[in-house]
MIROSE-949375 format. One record per residue: residue in three letters; x, y, z of N, C-alpha, C in turn; residue number from 1. Coordinates in nm, 3 decimals. Each point is the difference from the previous one (the first is absolute). Layout:
# MIROSE-949375
> zamar/n_u/n_v/n_w/ca_u/ca_v/ca_w/c_u/c_v/c_w/marpa
> ala/X/Y/Z/X/Y/Z/X/Y/Z/NUM $
...
# end
This chain:
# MIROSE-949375
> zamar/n_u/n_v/n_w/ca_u/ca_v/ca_w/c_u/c_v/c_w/marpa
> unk/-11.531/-2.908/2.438/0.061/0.013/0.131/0.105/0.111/0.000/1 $
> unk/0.086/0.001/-0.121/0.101/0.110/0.000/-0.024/0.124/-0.029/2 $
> unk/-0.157/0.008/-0.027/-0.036/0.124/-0.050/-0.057/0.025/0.158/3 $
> unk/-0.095/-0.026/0.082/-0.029/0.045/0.102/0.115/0.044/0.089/4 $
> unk/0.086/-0.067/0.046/0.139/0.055/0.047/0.055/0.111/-0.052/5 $
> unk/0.007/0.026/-0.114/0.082/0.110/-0.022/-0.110/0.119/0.023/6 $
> unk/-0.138/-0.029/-0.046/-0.089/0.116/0.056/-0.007/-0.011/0.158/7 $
> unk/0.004/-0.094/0.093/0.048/0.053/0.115/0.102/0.071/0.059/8 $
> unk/0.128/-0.017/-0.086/0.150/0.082/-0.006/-0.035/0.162/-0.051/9 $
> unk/-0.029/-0.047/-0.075/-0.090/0.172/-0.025/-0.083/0.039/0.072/10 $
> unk/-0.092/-0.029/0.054/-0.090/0.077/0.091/0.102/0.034/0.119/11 $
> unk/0.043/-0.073/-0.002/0.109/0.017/0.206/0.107/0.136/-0.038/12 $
> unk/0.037/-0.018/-0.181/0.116/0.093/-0.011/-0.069/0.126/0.000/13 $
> unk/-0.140/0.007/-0.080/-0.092/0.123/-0.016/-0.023/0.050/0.129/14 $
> unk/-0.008/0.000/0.128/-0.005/-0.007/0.140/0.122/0.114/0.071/15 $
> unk/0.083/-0.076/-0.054/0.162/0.048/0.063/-0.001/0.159/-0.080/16 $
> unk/0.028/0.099/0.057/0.001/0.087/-0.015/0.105/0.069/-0.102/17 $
> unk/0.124/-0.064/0.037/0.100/0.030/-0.089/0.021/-0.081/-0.154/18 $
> unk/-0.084/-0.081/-0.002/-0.052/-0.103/-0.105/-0.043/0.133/-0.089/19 $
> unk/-0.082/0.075/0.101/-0.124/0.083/-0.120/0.073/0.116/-0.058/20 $
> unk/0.149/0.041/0.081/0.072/0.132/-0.070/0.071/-0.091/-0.112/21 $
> unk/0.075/-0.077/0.055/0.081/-0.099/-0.113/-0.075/0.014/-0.136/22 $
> unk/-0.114/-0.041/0.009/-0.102/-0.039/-0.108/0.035/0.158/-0.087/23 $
> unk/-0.079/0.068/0.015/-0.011/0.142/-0.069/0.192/-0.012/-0.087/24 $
> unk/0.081/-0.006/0.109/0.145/0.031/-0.037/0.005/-0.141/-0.115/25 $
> unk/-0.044/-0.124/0.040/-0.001/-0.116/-0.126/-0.102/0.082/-0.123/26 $
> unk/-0.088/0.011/0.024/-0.092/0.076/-0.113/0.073/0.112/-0.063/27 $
> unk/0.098/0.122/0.004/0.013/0.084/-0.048/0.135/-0.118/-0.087/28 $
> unk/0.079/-0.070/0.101/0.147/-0.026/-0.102/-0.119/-0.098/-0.098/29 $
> unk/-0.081/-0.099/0.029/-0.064/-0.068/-0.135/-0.072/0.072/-0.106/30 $
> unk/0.000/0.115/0.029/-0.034/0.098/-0.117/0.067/0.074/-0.064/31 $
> unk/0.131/0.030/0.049/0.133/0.050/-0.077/0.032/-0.144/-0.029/32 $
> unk/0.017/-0.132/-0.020/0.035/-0.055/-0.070/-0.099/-0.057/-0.170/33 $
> unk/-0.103/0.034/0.070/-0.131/-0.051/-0.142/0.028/0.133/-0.033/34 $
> unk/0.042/0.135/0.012/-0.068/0.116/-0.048/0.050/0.006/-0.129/35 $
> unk/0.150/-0.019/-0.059/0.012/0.021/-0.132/-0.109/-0.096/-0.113/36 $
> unk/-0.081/0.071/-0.105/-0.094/-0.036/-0.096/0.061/-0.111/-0.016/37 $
> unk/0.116/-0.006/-0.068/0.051/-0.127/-0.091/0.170/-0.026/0.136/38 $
> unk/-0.050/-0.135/0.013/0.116/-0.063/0.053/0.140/-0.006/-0.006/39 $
> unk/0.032/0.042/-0.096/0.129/-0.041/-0.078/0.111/0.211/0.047/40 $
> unk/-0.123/0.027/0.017/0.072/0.141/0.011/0.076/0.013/0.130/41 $
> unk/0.129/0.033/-0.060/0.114/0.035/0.082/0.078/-0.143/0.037/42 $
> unk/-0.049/-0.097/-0.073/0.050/-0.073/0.013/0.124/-0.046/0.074/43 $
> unk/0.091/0.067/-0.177/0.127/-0.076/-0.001/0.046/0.116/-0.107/44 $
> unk/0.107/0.066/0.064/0.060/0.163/-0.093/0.052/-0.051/-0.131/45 $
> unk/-0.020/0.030/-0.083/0.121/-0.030/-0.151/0.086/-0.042/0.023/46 $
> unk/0.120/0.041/0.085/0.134/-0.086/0.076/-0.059/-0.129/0.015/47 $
> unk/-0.096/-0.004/0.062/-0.015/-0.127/0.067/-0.063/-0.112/-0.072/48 $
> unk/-0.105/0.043/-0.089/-0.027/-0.064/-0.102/0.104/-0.046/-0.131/49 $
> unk/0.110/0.110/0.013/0.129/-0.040/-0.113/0.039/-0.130/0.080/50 $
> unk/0.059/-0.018/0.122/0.061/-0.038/0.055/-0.110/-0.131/0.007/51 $
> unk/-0.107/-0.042/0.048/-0.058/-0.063/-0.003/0.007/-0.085/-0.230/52 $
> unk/-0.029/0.089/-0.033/0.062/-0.074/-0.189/0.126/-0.069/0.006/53 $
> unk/0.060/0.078/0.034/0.159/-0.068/0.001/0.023/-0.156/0.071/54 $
> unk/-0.081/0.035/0.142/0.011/-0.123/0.060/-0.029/-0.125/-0.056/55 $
> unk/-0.122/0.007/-0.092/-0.115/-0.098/-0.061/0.069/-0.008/-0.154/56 $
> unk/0.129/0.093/-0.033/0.018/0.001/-0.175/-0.122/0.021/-0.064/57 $
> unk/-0.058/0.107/0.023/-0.141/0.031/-0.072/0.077/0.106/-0.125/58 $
> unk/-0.035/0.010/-0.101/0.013/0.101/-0.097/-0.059/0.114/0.019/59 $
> unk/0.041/0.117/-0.052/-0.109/0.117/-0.005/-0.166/-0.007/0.021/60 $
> unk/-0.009/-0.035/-0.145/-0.154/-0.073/-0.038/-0.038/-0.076/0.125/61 $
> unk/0.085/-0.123/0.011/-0.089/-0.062/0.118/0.003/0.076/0.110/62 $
> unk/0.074/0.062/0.072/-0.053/0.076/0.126/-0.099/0.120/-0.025/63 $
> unk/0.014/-0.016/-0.124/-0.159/0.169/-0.008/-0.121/-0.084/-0.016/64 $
> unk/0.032/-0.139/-0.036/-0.192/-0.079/0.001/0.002/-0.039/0.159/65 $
> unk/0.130/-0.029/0.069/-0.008/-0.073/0.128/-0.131/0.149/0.130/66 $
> unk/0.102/0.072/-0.059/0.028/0.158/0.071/-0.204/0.012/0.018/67 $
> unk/-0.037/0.003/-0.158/-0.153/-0.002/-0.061/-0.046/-0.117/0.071/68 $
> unk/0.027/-0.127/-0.014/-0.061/-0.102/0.070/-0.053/0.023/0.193/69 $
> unk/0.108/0.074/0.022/-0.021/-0.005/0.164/-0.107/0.107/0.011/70 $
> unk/0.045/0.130/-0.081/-0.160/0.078/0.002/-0.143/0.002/-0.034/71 $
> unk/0.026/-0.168/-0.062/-0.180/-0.078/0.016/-0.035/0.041/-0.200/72 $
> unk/0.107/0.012/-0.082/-0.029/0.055/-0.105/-0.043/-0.059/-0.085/73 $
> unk/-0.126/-0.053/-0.083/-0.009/-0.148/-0.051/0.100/-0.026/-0.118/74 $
> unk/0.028/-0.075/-0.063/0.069/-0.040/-0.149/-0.039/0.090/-0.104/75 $
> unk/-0.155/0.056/-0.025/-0.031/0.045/-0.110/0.083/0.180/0.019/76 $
> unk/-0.044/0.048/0.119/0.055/0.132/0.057/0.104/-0.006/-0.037/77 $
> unk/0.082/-0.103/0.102/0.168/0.004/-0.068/0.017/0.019/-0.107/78 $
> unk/-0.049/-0.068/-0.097/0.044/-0.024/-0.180/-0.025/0.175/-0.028/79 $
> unk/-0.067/0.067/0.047/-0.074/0.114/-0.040/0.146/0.133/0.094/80 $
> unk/0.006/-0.065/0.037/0.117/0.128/0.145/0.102/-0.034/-0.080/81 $
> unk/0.066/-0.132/-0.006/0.112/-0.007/-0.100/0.039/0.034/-0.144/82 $
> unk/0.070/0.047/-0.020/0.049/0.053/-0.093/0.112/-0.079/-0.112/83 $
> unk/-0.005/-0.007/-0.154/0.111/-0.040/-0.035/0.081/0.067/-0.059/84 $
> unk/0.068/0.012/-0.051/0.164/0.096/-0.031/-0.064/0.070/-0.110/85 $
> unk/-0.106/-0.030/-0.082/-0.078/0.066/-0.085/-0.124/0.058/0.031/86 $
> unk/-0.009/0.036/0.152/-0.143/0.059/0.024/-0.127/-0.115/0.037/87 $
> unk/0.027/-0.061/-0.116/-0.145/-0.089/0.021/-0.017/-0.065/0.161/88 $
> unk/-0.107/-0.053/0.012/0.000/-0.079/0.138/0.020/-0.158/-0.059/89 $
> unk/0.024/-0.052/0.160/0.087/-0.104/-0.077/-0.164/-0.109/0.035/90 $
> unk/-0.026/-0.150/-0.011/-0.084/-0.068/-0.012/-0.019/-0.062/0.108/91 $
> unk/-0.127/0.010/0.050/0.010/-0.098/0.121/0.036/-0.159/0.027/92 $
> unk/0.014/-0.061/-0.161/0.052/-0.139/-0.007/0.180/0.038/0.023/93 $
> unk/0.030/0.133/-0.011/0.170/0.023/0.025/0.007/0.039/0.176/94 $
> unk/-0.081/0.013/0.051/-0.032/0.056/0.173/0.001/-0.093/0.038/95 $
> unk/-0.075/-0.131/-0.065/-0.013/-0.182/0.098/0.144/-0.066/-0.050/96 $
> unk/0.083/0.064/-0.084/0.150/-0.081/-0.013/0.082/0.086/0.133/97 $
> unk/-0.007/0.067/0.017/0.073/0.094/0.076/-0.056/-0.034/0.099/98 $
> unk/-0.140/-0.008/0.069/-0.033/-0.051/0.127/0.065/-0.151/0.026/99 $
> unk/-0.018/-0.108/-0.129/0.040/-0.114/0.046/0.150/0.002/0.019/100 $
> unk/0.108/0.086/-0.061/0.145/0.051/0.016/-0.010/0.011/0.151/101 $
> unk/-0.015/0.086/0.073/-0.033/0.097/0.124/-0.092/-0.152/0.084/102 $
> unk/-0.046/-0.070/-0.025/-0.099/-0.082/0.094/0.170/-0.088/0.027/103 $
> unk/0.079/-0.058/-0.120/0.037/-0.107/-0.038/0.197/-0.014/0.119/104 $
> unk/0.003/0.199/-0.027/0.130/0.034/0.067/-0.027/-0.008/0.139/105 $
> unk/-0.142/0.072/0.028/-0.045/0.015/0.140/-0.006/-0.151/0.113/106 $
> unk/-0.038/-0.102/-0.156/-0.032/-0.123/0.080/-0.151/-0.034/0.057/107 $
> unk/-0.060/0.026/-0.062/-0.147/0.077/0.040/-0.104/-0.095/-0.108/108 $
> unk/-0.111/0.002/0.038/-0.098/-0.010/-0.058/-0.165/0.074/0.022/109 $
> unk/0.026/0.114/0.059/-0.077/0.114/-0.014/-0.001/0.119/0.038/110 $
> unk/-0.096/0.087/-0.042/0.062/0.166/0.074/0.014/-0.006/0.179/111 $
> unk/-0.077/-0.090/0.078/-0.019/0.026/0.135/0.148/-0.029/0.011/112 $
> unk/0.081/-0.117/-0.018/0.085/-0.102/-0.017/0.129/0.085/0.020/113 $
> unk/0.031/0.137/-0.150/0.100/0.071/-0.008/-0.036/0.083/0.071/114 $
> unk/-0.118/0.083/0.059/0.007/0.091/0.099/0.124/-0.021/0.092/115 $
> unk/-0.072/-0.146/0.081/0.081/-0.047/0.081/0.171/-0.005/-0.005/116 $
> unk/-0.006/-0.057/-0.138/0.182/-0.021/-0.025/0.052/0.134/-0.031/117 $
> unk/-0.035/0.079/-0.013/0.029/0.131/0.002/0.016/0.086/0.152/118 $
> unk/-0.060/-0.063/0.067/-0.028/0.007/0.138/0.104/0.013/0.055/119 $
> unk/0.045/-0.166/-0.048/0.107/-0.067/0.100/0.152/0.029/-0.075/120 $
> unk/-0.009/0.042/-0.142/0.119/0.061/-0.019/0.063/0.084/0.086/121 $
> unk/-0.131/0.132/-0.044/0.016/0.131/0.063/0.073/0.007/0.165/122 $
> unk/-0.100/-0.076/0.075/0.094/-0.108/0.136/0.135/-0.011/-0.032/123 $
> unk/-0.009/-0.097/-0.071/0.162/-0.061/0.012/0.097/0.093/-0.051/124 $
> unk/-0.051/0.057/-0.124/0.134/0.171/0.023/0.011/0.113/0.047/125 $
> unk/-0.095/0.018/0.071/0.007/0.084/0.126/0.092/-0.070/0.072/126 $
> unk/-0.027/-0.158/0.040/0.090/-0.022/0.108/0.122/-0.021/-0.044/127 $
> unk/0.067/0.031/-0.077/0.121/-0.002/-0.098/0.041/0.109/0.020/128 $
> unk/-0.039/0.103/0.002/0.050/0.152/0.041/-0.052/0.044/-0.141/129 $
> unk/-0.043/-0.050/-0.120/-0.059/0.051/-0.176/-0.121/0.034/-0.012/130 $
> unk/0.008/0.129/0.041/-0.129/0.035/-0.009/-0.006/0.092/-0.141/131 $
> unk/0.051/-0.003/-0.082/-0.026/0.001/-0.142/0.118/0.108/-0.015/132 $
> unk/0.109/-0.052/-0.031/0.127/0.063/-0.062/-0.043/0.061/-0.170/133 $
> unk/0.069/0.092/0.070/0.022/0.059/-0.190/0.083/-0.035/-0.132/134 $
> unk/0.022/-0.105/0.017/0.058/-0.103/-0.103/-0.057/0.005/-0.162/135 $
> unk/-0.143/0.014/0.010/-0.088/-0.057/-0.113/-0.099/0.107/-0.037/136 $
> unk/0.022/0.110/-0.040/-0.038/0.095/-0.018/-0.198/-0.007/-0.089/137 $
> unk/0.048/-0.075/-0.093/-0.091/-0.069/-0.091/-0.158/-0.056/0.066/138 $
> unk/0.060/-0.072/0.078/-0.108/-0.053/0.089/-0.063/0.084/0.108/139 $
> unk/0.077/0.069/0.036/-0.089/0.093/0.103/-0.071/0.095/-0.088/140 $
> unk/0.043/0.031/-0.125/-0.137/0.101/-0.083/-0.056/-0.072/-0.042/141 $
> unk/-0.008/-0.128/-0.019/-0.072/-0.112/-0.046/-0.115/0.053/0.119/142 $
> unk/0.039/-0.038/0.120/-0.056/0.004/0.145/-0.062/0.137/-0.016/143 $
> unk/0.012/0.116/-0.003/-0.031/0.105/0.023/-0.115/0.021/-0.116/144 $
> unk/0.022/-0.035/-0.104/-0.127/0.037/-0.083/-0.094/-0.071/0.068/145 $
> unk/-0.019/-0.111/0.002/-0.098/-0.086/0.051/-0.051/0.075/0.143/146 $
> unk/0.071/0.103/0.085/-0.092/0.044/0.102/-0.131/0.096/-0.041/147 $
> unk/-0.020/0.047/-0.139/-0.092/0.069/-0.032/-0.145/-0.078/0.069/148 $
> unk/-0.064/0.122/-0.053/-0.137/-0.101/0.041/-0.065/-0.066/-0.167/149 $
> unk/-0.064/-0.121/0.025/-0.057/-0.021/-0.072/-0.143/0.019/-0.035/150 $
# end
């Protein structure tokens, strides 16, 4: 029943003339929003991602797997992008301590989960007037490496 109605709402709106310019003008902004390849781009600037660590007490490390996590990066990649103070890469059984760190601060129990709480940080210190002070120098190159591509 609710499906025939709304295809009658549509046919009546398809009709209306100014329905049909709207449309084109809805079609071009829904394609500047899908158009970037990978989602995560432009996210959230290094400031904002520092500022977003700080909020959550994330460490270095953890905001460069968080940073990797939101760009869809799996565990094994990570272990392979990360680096340890000796060159080597570090292990992907050391990427799932650091995710469960980062799940555990976030409050979270999955990547969709911290998207979100990252979301609603980012929200809530914007509406604070903190949109990523230069306090924490550390963390925003933490932040900034992680904008490479992977």
């Amino acid at each position: 029943m609710r499906q025939f109605r709304a295809n009658r709402v549509l046919a009546a709106l398809s009709r209306d003339s100014l329905y049909s310019t709207a449309s084109s003008e809805n079609e071009r902004f829904r394609e500047s929003l899908l158009s970037p390849e990978n989602p995560d781009e432009g996210l959230f600037t290094p400031a904002e991602w520092a500022a977003i660590g700080r909020a959550l007490d994330l460490s270095e490390r953890e905001l460069a797997v968080t940073i990797l996590l939101i760009k869809g990066v799996s565990r094994q990649a990570i272990a392979h992008y990360l680096h340890k103070a000796d060159g080597s890469c570090i292990s992907a059984e050391t990427v799932r301590v650091y995710i469960d760190r980062v799940f555990r601060k976030a409050r979270v129990t999955d990547r969709l989960a911290l998207a979100l709480r990252l979301a609603r940080v980012y929200l809530m210190l914007r509406k604070r007037g903190r949109r990523g002070a230069t306090d924490s120098r550390r963390k925003s190159d933490a932040a900034a490496c992680c904008h490479t591509t992977v």
